[in-house]
C-alpha positions in Angstrom: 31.3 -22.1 93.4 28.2 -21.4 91.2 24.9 -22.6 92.5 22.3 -22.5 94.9 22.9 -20.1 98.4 20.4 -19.7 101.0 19.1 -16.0 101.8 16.7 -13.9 103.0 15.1 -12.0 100.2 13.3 -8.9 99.9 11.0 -8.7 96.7 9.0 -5.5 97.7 8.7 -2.4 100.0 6.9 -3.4 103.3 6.7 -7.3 102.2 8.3 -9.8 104.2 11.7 -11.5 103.8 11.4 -14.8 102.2 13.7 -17.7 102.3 15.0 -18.2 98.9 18.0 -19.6 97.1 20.0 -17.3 94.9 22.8 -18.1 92.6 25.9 -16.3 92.8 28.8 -15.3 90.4 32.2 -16.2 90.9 34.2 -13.4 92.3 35.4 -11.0 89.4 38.3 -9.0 89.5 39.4 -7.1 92.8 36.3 -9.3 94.2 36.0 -11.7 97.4 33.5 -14.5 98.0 33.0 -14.7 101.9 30.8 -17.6 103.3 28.9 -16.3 106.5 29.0 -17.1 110.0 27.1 -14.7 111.6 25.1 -11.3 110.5 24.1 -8.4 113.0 20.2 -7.8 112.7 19.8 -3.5 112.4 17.4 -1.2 111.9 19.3 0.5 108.6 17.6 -3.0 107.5 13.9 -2.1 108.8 14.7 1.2 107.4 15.4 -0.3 103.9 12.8 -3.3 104.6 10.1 -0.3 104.9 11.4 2.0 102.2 12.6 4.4 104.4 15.8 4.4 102.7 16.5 3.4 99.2 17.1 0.4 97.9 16.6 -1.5 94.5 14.8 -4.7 94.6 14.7 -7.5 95.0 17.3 -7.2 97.3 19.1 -9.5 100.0 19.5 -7.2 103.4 22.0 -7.8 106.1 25.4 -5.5 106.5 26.7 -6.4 109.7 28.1 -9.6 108.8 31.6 -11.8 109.5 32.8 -14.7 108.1 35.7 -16.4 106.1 36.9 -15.8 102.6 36.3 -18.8 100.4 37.4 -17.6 97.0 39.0 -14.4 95.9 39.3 -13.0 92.0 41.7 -11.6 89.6 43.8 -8.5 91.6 43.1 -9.3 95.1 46.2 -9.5 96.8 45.6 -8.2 100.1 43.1 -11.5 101.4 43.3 -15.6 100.8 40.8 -18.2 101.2 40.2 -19.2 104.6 41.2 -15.7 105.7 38.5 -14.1 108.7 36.9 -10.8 107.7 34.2 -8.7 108.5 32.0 -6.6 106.1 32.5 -2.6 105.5 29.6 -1.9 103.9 30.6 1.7 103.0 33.6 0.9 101.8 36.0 4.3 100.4 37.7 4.4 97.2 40.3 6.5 98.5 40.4 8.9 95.4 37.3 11.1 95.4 37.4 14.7 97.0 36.0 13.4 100.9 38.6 10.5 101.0 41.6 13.0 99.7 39.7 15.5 102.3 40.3 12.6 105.5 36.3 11.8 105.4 36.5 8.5 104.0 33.1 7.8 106.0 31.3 10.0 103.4 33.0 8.6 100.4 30.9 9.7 97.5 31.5 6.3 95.6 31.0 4.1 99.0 27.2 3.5 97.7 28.1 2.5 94.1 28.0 -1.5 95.1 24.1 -1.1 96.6 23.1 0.1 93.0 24.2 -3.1 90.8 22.7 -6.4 90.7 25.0 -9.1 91.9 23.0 -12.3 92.2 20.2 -14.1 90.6 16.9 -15.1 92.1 16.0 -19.1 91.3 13.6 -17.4 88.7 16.3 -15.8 87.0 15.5 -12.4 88.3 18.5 -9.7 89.2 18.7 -9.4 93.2 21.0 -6.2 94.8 23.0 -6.6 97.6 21.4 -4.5 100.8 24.3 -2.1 101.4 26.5 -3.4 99.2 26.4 -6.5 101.3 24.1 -9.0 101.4 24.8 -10.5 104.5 21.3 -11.9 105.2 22.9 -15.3 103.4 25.0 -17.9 103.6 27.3 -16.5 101.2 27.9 -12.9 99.6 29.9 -11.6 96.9 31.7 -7.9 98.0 34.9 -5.9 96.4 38.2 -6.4 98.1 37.5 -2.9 99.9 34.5 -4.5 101.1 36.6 -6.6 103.9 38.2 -6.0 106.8 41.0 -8.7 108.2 40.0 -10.3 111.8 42.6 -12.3 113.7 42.0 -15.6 113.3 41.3 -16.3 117.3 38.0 -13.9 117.5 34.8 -15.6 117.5 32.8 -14.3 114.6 29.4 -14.0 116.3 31.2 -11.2 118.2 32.9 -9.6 115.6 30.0 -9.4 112.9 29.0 -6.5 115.4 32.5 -4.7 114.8 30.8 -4.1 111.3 28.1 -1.6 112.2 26.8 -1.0 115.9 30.3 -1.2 117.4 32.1 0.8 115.0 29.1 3.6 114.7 28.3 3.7 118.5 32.3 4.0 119.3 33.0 6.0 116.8 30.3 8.7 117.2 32.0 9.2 120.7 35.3 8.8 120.0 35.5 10.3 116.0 32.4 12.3 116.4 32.2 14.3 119.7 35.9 13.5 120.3 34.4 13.1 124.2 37.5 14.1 126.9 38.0 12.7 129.9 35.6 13.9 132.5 32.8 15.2 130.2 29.4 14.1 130.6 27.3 12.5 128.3 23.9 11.4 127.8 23.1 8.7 125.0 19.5 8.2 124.1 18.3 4.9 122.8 20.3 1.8 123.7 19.8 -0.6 120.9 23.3 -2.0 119.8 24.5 1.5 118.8 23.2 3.1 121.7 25.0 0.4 124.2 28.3 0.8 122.3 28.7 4.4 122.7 27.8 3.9 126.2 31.1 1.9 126.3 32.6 3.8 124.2 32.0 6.7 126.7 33.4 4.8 129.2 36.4 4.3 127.4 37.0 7.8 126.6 36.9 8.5 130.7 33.1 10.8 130.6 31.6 10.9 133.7 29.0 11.1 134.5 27.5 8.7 131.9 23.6 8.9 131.0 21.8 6.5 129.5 18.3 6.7 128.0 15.5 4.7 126.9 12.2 3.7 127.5 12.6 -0.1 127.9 13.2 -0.6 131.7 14.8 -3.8 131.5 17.7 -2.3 129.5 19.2 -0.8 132.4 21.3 -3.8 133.9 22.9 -3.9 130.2 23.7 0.2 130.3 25.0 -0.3 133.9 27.2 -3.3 132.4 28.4 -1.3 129.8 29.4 1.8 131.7 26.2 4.3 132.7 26.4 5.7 136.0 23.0 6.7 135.6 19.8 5.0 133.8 16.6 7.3 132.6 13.4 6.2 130.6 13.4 9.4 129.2 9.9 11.5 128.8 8.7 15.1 128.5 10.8 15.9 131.8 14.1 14.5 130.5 16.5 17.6 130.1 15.3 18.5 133.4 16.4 15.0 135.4 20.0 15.6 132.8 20.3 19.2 134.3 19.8 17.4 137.6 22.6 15.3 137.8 25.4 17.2 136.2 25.5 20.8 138.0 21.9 22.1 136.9 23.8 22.7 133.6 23.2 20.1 130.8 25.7 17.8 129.9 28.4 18.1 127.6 27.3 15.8 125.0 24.0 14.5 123.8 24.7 11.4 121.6 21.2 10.4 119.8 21.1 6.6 118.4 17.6 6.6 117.5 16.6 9.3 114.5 13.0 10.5 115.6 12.3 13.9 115.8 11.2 13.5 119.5 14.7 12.0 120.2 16.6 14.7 118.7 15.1 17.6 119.7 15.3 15.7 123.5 18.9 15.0 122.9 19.3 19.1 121.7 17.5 20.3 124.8 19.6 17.6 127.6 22.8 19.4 126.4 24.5 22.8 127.8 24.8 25.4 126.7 28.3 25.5 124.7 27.9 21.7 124.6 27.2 19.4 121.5 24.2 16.9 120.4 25.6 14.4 117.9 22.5 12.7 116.1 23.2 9.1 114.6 20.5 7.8 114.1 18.6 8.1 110.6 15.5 9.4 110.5 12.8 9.7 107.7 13.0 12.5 105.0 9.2 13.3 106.1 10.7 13.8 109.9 11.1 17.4 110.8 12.8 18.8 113.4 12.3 22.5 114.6 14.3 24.9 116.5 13.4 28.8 117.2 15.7 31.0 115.8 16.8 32.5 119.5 17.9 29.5 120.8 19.8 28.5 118.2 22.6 31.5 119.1 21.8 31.8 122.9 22.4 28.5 123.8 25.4 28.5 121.5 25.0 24.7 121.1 26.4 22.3 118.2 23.8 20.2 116.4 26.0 18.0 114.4 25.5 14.9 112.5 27.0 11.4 112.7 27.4 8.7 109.7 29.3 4.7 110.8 30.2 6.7 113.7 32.9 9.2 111.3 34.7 5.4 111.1 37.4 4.2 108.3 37.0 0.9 109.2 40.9 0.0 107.8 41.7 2.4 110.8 39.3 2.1 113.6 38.2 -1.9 113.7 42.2 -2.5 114.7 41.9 0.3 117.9 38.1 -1.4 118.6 40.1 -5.0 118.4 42.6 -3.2 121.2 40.5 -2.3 123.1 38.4 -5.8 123.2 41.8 -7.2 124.1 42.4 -5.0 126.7 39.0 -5.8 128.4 37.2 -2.4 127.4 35.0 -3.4 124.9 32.1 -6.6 125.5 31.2 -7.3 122.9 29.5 -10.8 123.9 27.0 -8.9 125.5 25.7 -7.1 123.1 24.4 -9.9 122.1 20.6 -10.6 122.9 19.8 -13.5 120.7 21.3 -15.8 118.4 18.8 -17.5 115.1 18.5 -19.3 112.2 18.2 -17.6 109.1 14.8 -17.9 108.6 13.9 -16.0 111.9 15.5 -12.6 109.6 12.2 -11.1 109.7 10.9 -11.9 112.8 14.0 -10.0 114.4 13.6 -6.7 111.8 10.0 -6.8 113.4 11.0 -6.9 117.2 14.1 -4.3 117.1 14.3 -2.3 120.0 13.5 -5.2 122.4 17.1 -6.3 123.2 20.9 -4.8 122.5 21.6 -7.4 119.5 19.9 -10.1 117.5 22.7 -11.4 115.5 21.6 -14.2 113.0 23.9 -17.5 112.9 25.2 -20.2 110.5 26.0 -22.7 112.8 28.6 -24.8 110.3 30.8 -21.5 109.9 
């Protein structure tokens, strides 16, 4: 299995992602070798491309990935090579005090994987795995924990999305806010997160359902997925909220974008008594502000929101219910489909379409 495996390489903050070859280890014990057939294009990448999150380098990015299991190590009893899966890239140990607690989604070992070196570069040089994944090739090396089982009749351009946008947009309606039938909702930004708790408001039964963003040509996609109602958001955009759900605010404010601007928009759109959940992740030099009355007299919850409050073991199966059921699209989230050289060109023009999802057309 040992040799050379295309992949998009990081070798420094802010520098572009360069087609290289690494060379990968056979799995080791309670490991999985999956080869790639498709790989979700995020911003958590731009953020770790930039340095606005942390990452070791060199590194290969890419966490929103599925494929098929092509080799599996000592201990791994639960997959088999030729076995569907997609990638959990925070995946929980089940032991530490937040999994015994029912949070797996903050599992304080989850992040271990994104720390170790798990390929070489062809110049011999130790490459990390962005988010413990490396999905930005054509093959990665991830623990057992690191897979979730697909049936075998899903397409896997569709379910790579399952991994991260689907899973964090759902779930941050559905885990998160725990939206009830009837509540309204506003979600602001409507990249691939942003769309999927659009439909995942929809499939909780909100109404109405308000989607923001500044790109006008989004709004056939939010309609698609479930908004009743379409704004390009602004100075004026609590106001136009209050507007169409009783002068109040509505009920929920879910933010998928992680700029100050956004959540403090997303605080002031909600009632009073109502809930802003904030998913997107922002820069530790952001800063947000509040004044200290407001905070108590409009008796709102500011709360935030990590892979959507998901355990993927748990959650991917209800999302895969749902998609049989004809409430979740996931085919059109998808904007574009390309090579994996076009990696970097994508991380440059997020925020364009729903989903650029990178393909490996033999998988």
């Amino acid at each position: 299995m040992a040799g050379g495996v295309p992949a998009a390489v990081l070798r420094e903050t802010g520098g572009p992602l360069r087609l290289e070859e690494i060379t990968l280890p056979e799995p080791g014990p309670g490991q999985v070798r999956v080869a790639l057939a498709a790989t979700g294009v995020c911003h958590s990448d731009r953020s770790l491309a930039r340095g606005t999150m942390a990452q070791p380098l060199p590194a290969v990015l890419g966490h929103e990935g599925a494929g098929r299991v092509v080799a599996v190590g000592d201990g791994v009893t639960g997959l088999a090579p030729g076995d569907p899966v997609v990638l959990n890239w925070a995946p929980a140990c089940r032991e530490c005090w937040w999994c015994r607690a029912g949070e797996p989604w903050l599992c304080a070992r989850a992040t271990e994987a994104w720390q170790r070196p798990y390929a070489h570069l062809a110049d011999g040089t130790a490459a990390y795995p962005g988010l413990g994944t490396a999905a930005f090739a054509a093959e990665t090396v991830v623990g057992e924990r690191g897979c979730v089982p697909l049936p075998a009749d899903l397409p896997l351009i569709e379910a790579a999305l399952l991994g991260c946008a689907v899973l964090t947009g759902v779930g941050a309606v559905r885990n998160a806010a725990r939206v009830r039938p009837g509540e309204s909702v506003v979600v602001i930004g409507l990249g691939g997160v942003g769309l999927s708790a659009v439909q995942g408001a929809r499939l909780a039964g909100a109404d109405p359902i308000i989607a923001v963003d500044p790109v006008a040509g989004k709004a056939e996609l939010a309609h698609r997925f479930g908004a009743t109602h379409v704004l390009t958001g602004g100075a004026g955009l609590s106001r136009q909220v209050r507007e169409l759900v009783g002068g109040r605010g509505a009920d929920h404010a879910i933010e998928c974008v992680g700029r100050p601007e956004t959540i403090r928009a997303a605080w002031s759109a909600t009632r009073r008594g109502g809930r802003a959940t904030v998913v997107g992740l922002g820069a530790v030099t952001d800063q947000v502000s509040f004044n200290a009355l407001e905070i108590g007299h409009f008796a709102r919850t500011l709360a935030g929101c990590f892979y959507g409050n998901s355990d993927p073991a748990v959650d991917i199966p209800r999302l895969l219910a749902d998609y049989r059921a004809g409430g979740l699209d996931l085919a059109g989230l998808v904007t574009e489909q390309l090579p994996l050289a076009e990696a970097g060109a994508a991380l440059d023009r997020l925020g364009a379409g729903a989903r650029s999802v990178i393909v490996f057309p033999d998988r």
